[in-house]
C-alpha positions in Angstrom: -196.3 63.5 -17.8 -197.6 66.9 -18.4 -195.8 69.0 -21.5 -193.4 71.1 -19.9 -192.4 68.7 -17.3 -188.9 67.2 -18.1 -189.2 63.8 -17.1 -187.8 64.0 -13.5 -190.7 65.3 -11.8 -189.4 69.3 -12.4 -191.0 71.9 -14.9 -189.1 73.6 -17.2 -190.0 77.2 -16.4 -189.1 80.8 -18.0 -185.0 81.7 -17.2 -185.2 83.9 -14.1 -182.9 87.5 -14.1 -180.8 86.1 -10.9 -179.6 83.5 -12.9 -177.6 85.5 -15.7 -177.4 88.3 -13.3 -175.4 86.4 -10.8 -173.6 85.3 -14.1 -172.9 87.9 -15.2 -171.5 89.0 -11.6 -169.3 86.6 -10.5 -167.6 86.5 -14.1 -167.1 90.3 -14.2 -165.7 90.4 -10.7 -163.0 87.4 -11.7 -162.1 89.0 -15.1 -161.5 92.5 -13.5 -159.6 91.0 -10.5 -157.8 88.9 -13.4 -156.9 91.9 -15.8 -155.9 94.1 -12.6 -153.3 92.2 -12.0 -152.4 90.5 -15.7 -153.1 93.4 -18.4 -149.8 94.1 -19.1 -149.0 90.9 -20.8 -152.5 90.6 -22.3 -152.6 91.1 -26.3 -154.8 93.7 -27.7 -158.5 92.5 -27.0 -160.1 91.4 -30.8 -163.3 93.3 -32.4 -164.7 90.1 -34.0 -166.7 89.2 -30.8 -168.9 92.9 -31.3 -170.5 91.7 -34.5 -170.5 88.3 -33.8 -172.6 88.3 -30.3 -174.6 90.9 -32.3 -176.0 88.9 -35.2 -176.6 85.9 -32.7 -178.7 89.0 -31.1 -180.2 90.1 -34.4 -181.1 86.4 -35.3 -182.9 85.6 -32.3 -184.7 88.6 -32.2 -186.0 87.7 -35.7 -186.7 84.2 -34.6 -188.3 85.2 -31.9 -190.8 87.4 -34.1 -191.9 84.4 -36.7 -192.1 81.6 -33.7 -194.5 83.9 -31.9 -196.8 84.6 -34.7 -196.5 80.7 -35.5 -197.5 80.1 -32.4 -200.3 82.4 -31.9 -201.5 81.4 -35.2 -201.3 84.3 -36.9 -202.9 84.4 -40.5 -200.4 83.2 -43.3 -198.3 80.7 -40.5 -197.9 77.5 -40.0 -198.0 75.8 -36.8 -194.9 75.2 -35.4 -193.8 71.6 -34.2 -193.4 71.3 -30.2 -189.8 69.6 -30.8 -188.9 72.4 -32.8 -190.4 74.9 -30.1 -188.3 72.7 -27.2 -185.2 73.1 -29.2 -185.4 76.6 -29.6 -186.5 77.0 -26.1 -183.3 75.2 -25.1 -181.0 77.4 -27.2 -182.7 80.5 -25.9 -181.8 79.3 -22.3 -177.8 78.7 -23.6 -178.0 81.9 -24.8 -179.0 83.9 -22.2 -175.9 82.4 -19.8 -173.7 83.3 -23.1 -175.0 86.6 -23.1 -174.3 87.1 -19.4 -171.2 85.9 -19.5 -170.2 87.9 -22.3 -172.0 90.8 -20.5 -169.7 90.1 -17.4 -166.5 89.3 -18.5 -166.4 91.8 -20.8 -167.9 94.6 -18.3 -165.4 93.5 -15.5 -162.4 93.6 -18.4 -163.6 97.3 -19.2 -164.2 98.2 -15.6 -160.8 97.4 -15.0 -159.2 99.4 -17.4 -161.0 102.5 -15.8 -157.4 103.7 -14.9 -155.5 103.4 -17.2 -157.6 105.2 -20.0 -154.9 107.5 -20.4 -153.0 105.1 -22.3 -154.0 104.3 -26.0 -153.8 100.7 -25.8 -155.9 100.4 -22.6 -158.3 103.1 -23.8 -158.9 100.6 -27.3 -159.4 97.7 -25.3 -161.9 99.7 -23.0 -164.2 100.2 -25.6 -163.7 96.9 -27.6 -164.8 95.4 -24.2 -167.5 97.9 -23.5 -168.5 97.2 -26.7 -168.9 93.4 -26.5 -170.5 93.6 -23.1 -173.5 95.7 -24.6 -173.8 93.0 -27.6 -174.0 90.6 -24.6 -176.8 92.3 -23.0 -178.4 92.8 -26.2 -178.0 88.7 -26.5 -179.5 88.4 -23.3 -182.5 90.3 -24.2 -183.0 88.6 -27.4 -182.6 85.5 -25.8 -185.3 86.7 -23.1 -187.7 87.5 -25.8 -187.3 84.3 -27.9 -188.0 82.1 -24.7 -190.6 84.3 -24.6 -191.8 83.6 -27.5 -192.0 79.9 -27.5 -194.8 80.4 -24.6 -198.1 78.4 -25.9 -200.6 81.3 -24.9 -203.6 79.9 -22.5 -207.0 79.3 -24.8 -208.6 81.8 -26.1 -205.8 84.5 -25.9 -204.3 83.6 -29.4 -204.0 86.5 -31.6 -205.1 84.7 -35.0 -208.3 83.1 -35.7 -209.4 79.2 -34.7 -207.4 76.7 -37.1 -209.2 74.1 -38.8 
């Protein structure tokens, strides 16, 4: 069984964009069909998500910097485990479909309330949701990056010098 292979015969291979982009699609065509026809018994839409779907972003990006250099053995790291590699591998992939469907739902809610901006409520709720659909996309790319990052570079391509 070779390293990436997952046991069933398949490789686990980098996340490819029609997968969050169709994600990302179909949820932001069902939430703006959805708020068309329900937003006036919807609640005001809460900030909290913004922050929170940015520091997931802001993490990951950070992670993503210190596993690469682990990885390509930069001066002053330690090697990382392969488990530990596999796990964040894994979370990356979960975090890119978050991320798109954040980036959708949000982006269809927002579309939606395209016109009706003339009312204050609606015109809040617009950028609230515009506002969590960019810290989706940002999670997405982060996300991209850290799966990125977990990639074992082919020999002789590390950065750092030979380990002993």
């Amino acid at each position: 069984m070779s390293p990436s292979d997952n046991g069933r015969g398949h490789r686990v291979g980098p996340t490819r964009w029609p997968v969050p982009l169709l994600v990302a699609a179909v949820t932001g065509f069902a939430v703006f069909l959805l708020v068309r026809e329900t937003y006036a018994s919807l609640v005001l839409l809460p900030w909290t998500a913004i922050p929170t779907l940015g520091l997931l972003a802001l993490g990951e990006l950070v992670t993503a910097v210190h596993v690469r250099r682990r990885i390509r053995g930069e001066p002053g790291t330690e090697p990382i485990e392969p488990i530990s590699a596999a796990r964040l591998v894994a979370f990356a992939k979960a975090s890119v479909l978050l991320g798109a469907l954040a980036c959708g739902a949000f982006g269809g809610f927002a579309l939606a309330l395209l016109d009706w901006l003339h009312s204050a409520h609606a015109r809040a709720d617009a950028l609230v949701a515009g506002g969590t659909a960019l810290s989706g996309l940002l999670l997405v790319l982060a996300a991209v990056f850290l799966e990125y990052a977990c990639r074992v570079p082919p020999d002789g391509q590390e950065d750092g010098g030979a380990r002993s």
